[in-house]
C-alpha positions in Angstrom: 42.1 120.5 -20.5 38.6 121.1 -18.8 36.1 122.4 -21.5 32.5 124.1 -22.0 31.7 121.2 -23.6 32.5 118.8 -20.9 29.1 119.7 -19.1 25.9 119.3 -19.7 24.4 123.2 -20.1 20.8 124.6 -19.3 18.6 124.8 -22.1 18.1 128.1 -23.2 15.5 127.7 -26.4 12.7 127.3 -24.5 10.2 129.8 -24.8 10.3 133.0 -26.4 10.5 134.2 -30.2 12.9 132.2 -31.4 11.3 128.9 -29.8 8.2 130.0 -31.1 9.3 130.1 -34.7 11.6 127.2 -34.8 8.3 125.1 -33.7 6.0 127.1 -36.5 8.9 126.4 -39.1 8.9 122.9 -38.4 5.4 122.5 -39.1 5.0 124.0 -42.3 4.7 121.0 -45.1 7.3 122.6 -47.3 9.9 121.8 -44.5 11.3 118.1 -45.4 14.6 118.5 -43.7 15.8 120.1 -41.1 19.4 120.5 -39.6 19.8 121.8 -35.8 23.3 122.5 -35.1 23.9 122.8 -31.6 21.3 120.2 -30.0 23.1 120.2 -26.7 20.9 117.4 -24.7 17.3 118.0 -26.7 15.8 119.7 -24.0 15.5 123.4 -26.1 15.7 123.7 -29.1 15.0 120.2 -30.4 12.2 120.0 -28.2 10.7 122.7 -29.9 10.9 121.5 -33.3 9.6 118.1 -32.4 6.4 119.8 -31.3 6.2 121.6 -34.5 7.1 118.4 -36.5 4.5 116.1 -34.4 1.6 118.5 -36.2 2.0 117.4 -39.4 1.7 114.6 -41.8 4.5 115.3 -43.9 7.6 113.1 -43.7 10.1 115.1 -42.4 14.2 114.5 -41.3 15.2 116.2 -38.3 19.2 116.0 -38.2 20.4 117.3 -34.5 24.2 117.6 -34.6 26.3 117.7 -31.8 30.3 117.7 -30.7 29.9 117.2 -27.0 29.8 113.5 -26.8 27.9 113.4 -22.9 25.5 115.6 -24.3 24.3 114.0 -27.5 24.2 110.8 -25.5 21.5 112.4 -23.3 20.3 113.8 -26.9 19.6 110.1 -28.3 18.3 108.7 -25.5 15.3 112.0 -26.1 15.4 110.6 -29.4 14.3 107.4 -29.0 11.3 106.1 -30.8 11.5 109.1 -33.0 12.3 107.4 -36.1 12.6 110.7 -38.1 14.9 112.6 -36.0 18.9 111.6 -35.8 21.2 112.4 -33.2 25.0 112.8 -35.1 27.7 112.6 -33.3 30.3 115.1 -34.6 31.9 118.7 -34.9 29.3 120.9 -37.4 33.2 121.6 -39.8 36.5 120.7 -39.1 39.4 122.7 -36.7 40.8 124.1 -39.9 37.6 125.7 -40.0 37.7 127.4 -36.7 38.0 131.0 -36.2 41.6 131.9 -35.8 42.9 133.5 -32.8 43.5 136.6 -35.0 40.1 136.8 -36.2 38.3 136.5 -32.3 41.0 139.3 -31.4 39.8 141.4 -34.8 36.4 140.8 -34.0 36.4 141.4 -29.7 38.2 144.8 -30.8 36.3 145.9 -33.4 32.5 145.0 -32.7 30.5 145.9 -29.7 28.9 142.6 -28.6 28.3 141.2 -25.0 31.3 139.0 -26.0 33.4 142.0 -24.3 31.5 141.4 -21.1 34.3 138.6 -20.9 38.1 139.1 -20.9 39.8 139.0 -24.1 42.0 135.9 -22.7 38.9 134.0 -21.3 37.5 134.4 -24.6 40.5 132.9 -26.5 40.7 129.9 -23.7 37.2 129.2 -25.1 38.7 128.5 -28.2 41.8 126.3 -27.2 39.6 124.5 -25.0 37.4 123.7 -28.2 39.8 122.5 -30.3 41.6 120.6 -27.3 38.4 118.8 -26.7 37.5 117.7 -30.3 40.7 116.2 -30.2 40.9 114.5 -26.8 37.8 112.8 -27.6 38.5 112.3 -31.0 35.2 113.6 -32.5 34.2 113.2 -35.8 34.7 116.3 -37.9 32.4 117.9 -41.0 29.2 117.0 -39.8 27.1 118.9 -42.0 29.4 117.5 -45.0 28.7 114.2 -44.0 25.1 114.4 -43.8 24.4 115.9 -46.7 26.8 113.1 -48.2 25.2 110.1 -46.5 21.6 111.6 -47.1 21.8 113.1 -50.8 20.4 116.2 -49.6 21.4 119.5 -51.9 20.1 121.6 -49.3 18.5 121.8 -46.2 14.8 123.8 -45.8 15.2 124.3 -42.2 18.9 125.4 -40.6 19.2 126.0 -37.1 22.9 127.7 -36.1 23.7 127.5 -32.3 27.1 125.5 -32.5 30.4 126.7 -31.0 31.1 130.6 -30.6 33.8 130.2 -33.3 32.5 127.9 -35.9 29.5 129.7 -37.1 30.8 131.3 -40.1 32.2 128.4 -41.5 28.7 126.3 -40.5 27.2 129.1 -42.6 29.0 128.5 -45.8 28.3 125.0 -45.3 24.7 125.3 -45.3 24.5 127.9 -48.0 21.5 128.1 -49.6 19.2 126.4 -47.4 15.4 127.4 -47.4 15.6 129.0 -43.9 18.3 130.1 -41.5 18.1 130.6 -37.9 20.6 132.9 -36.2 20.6 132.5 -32.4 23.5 134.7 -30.6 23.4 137.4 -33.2 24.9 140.1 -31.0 27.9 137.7 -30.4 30.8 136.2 -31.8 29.1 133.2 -32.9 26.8 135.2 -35.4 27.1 138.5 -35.2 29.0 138.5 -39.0 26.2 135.9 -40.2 23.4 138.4 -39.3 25.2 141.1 -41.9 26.5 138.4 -44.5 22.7 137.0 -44.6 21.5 140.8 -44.7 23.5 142.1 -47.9 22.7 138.6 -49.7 19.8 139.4 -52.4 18.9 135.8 -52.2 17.6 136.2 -48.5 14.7 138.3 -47.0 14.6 138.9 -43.0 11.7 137.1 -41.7 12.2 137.9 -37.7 14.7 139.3 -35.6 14.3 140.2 -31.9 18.1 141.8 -30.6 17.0 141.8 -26.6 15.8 138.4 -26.1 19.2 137.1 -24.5 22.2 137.7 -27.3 19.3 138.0 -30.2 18.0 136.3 -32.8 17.3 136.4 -36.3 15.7 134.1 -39.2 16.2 134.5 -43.0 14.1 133.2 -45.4 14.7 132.7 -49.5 12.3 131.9 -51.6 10.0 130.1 -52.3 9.4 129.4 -48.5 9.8 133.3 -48.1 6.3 133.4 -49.6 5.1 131.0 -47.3 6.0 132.3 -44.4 3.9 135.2 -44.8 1.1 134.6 -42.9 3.0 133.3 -39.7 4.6 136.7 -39.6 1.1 138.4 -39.0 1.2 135.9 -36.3 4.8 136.2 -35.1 5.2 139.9 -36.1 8.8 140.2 -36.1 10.1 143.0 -33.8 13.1 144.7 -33.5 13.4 146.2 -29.9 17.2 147.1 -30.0 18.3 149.3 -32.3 21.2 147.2 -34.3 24.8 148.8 -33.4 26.8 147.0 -36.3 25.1 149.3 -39.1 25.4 152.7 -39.3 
């Protein structure tokens, strides 16, 4: 069964707020580690935070997870002679984790998002066609468990979730209580209930959100980096230029 995840997709963190901020993140010394999930081939996102990481000293570990096997071989071969940066090979949780069909049909019924610009049954083919892949190609599963396993890290400083459209809840939990969380796709399925989760939690302040810039972004902070973001939000005033539909 044919998948998104078969192809090789256009990178779409290139320029703009989001991009922006993930390079200033990465440059701050208090960042040590940093987990990207969603890498695709390296040519957005990751790119990015390699410029950000390139202007500082600081020993930093740059974990880029991916599930689609062609991609994250493009992925390593960007990586190459970057000896801090590691191209992983896996799916971010496991398919137990996955959203359940119930739970896309609760959420495309219930929440305005441009997910509806899609039919309800392409939507759930997504899904089957996820699951179907990560089996036919036997990809490794709990990536972010693993990591933090094999590298002793508690938590990460730096989180980047752009996975699949149905994991990111459960990537969320899994990174819980990391210094720093990026949201891309906030007005979707993939993070729409992460935006509000990370909204109510006293532990996290918003540090930028933009809601027009594709399907929207947002980045929460806790501190202490919260404190030390402060001066790169006079520089990258956050701006919200949609008013949020999901709170009323």
């Amino acid at each position: 069964m044919a998948s998104q995840l078969d192809v090789l997709i256009p990178a779409e963190i290139t320029r703009g707020g989001l991009a922006a901020w993930l390079q200033a993140l990465a440059a701050l010394p208090e960042v040590r580690t940093i987990l990207e999930i969603g890498s695709s081939d390296g040519s957005g996102s990751t790119r990015r935070i390699l410029k950000g990481l390139r202007r500082k000293r600081f020993p930093t570990r740059l974990f880029c997870l991916e599930a689609s096997r062609q991609r994250c071989e493009r992925l390593r071969q960007r990586l190459r002679g970057v000896p801090w940066a590691e191209a992983v090979w896996a799916s971010s949780v496991s398919p137990g984790d996955f959203l359940s069909e119930e739970e896309v049909v609760q959420f495309y019924r219930e929440t305005p998002s441009r997910l509806n610009e899609s039919p309800l049954e392409e939507v759930l083919r997504w899904r089957i066609q996820d699951l179907a892949y990560l089996k036919e190609h036997g990809v490794p599963a709990d990536g972010i468990t693993k990591i933090r396993k094999e590298q002793d890290i508690g938590s990460f400083d730096l989180v980047l979730i752009d996975g699949s459209a149905f994991t990111g809840e459960a990537e969320l939990r899994a990174v819980q209580g990391a210094g720093m969380i990026a949201l891309d796709d906030v007005y979707d399925i993939k993070n729409g209930r992460n935006f509000l989760t990370l909204s109510r939690d006293p532990q996290y302040r918003l540090l930028a959100m933009d809601l027009v810039w594709r399907n929207g972004y947002a980045i929460f902070a806790r501190p202490p980096l919260e404190s030390t973001t402060r001066d790169l939000r006079n520089i990258l005033t956050p701006r919200t230029r949609w008013r949020w539909p999901w709170l009323r």
